[in-house]
N, C-alpha and C positions, 0 to 999 in steps of 0.2 A: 048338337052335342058330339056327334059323332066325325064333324070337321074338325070340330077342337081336338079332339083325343087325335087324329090323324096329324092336324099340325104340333103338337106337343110332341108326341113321336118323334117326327121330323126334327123337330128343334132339337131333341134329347141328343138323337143321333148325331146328330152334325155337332153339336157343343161335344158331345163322346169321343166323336172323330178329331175334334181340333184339342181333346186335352191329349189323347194316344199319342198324336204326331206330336206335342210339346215335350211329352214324354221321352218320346225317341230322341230327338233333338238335344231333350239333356241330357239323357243319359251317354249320348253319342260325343256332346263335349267332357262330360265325366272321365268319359274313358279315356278322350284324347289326351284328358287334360293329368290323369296318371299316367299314359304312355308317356307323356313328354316328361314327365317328374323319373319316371323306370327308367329314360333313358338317360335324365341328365344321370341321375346316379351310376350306373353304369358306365356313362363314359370319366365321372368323377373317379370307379374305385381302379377304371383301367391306369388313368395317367396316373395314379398311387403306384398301381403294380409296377409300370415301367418305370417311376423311379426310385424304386425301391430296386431293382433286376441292376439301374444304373450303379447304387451306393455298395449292394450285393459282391460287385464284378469288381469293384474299388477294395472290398475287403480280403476277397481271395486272391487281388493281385498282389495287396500289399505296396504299389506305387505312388508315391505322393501325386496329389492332384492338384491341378493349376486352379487359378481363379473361373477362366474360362469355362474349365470342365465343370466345374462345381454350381457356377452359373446355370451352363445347362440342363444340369442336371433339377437342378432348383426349377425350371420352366415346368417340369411337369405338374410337380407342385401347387405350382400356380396357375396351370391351365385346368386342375383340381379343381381348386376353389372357386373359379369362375363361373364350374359347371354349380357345385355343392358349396356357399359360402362359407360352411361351418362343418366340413366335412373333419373329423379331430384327425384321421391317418393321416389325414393332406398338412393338416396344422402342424403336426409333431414333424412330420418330413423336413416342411420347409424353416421350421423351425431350428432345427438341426443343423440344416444346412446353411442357416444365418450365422449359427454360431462358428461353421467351417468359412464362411465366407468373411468373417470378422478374423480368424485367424491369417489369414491369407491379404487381409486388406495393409496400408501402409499410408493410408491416412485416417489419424484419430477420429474427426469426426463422422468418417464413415462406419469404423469398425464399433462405435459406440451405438449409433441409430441400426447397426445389425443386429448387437443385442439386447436393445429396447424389442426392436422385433422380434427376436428372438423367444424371448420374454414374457410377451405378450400373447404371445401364439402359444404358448406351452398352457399360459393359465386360461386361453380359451377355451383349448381341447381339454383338460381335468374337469369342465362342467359338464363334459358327455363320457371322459372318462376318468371318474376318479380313484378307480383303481389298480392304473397303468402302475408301473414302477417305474418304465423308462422316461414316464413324462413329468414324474416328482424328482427323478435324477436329474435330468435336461433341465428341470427350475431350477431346482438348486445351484447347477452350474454355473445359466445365464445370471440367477444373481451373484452369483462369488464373481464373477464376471466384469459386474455393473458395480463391482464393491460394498454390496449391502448386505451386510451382515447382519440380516433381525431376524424377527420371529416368522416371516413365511420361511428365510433360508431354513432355519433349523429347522420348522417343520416339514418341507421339504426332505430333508435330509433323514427325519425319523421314518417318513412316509415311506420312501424309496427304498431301504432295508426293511421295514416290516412287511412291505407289500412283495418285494421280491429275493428274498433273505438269498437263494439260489440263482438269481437272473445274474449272469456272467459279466453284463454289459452294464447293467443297473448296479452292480457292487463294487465294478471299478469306477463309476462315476462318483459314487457314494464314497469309494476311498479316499478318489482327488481331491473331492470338494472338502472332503472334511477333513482331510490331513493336511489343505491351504488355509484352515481355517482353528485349526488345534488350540491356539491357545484361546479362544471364545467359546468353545463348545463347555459343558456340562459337565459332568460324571458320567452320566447315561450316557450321552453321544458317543464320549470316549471308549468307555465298553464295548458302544454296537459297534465301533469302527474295529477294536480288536477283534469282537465276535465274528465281524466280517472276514479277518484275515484268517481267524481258525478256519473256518466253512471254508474259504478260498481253499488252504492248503490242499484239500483231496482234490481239487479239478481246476484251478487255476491262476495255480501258485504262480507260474512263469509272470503273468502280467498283471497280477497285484503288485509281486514282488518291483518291478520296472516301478513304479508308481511310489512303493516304499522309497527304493532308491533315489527317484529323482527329490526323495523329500527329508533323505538321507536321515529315517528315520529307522533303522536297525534294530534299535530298542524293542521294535514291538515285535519283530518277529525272528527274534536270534534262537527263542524256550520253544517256537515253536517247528517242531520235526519236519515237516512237509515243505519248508522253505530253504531246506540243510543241501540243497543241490546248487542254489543259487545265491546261497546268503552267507557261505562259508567262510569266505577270504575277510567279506566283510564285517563279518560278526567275530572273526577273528582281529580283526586291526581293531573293533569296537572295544574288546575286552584288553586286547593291551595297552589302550590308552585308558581306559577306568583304572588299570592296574599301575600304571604310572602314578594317575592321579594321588592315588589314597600316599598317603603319608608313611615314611619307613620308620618303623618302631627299633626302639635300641634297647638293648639289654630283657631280661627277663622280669616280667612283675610278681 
């Protein structure tokens, strides 16, 4: 009896011993196997940073940028996603820069397959982040782009002003798109689009206003005061041709 009880012991011990070391074993791939996940991420959210420092350096220089440039810039992007597939900063970046790289192209079928990509990459990153503004702008865009004027454009378009009524960036996108698209949009639409230009007036009258003009649309913002530094000359030449227009009355009734 007492051999038994000795070998049982033994066995327990040794079966004890080999579940410990299986243990360790896993947990030792465990952790590898989050080191390696810590580090793709990591080196995912660095190549964002640096090409975000790249687009950055582009806006405070104000220099138009070559295809090239914009290419490279785009690499980081994409050296992103290879780490993190579905990383959304990396998606919206290169996104972005599909749309820059479609303006700079000078063959159709190329600048079209950019912003299909373009496109495609905005509605992938809205499933992780749906309450970007800049990435419901960037939709909206890529499809006034691609020509499709439906129901995600417009909803896009609502999205982008409700989610960032104040975003600087998201409300001139929201202006372009919807003042290339004016005579389709709603009631509503048309209102946020004005409500937009009021909000603009106190911080960024200048480059709405660019946007108004290039759409030589005066109309909307002649009544409102905060565009009176840049909308002058032209809100003057607007009203004397209304005043042309109207018909001259004769005599007294």
């Amino acid at each position: 009896m007492r051999l038994i009880d000795l070998d049982m012991r033994e066995f327990l011990s040794v079966t004890l011993h080999k579940w410990k070391k299986c243990a360790c074993i896993g947990l030792l791939v465990l952790l590898g196997i989050v080191a390696l996940q810590c580090a793709r991420m990591g080196l995912a959210g660095l190549n964002v940073e640096l090409g975000r420092q790249e687009v950055d350096r582009w806006t405070s220089s104000r220099k138009p940028q070559g295809i090239q440039e914009v290419s490279r810039t785009a690499s980081y992007f994409e050296t992103s996603l290879r780490f993190v597939s579905d990383n959304p900063w990396a998606l919206e970046g290169l996104g972005a820069l599909n749309l820059a790289q479609m303006r700079l192209s000078s063959v159709p079928r190329t600048a079209m397959k950019l912003t299909q990509d373009a496109h495609q990459r905005f509605v992938q990153a809205l499933r992780q982040r749906p309450t970007s503004p800049y990435l419901w702008a960037n939709l909206a865009l890529s499809k006034l782009y691609l020509d499709e004027i439906d129901a995600q454009f417009f909803q896009a378009l609502r999205n982008a002003n409700e989610l960032g009524p104040w975003e600087p960036y998201s409300q001139q996108t929201f202006l372009f798109a919807g003042l290339a698209a004016w005579d389709k949009l709603d009631t509503d639409l048309r209102r946020a689009i004005v409500g937009a230009l009021e909000r603009g007036a106190t911080r960024n009258a200048e480059k709405l206003y660019r946007i108004v003009k290039s759409y030589r649309r005066f109309d909307l913002v002649c009544a409102i005061g905060g565009y009176n530094a840049y909308s002058k000359s032209d809100c003057r030449t607007l009203n004397a041709g209304v005043k042309a227009e109207q018909p001259a009355t004769k005599g007294k009734r």
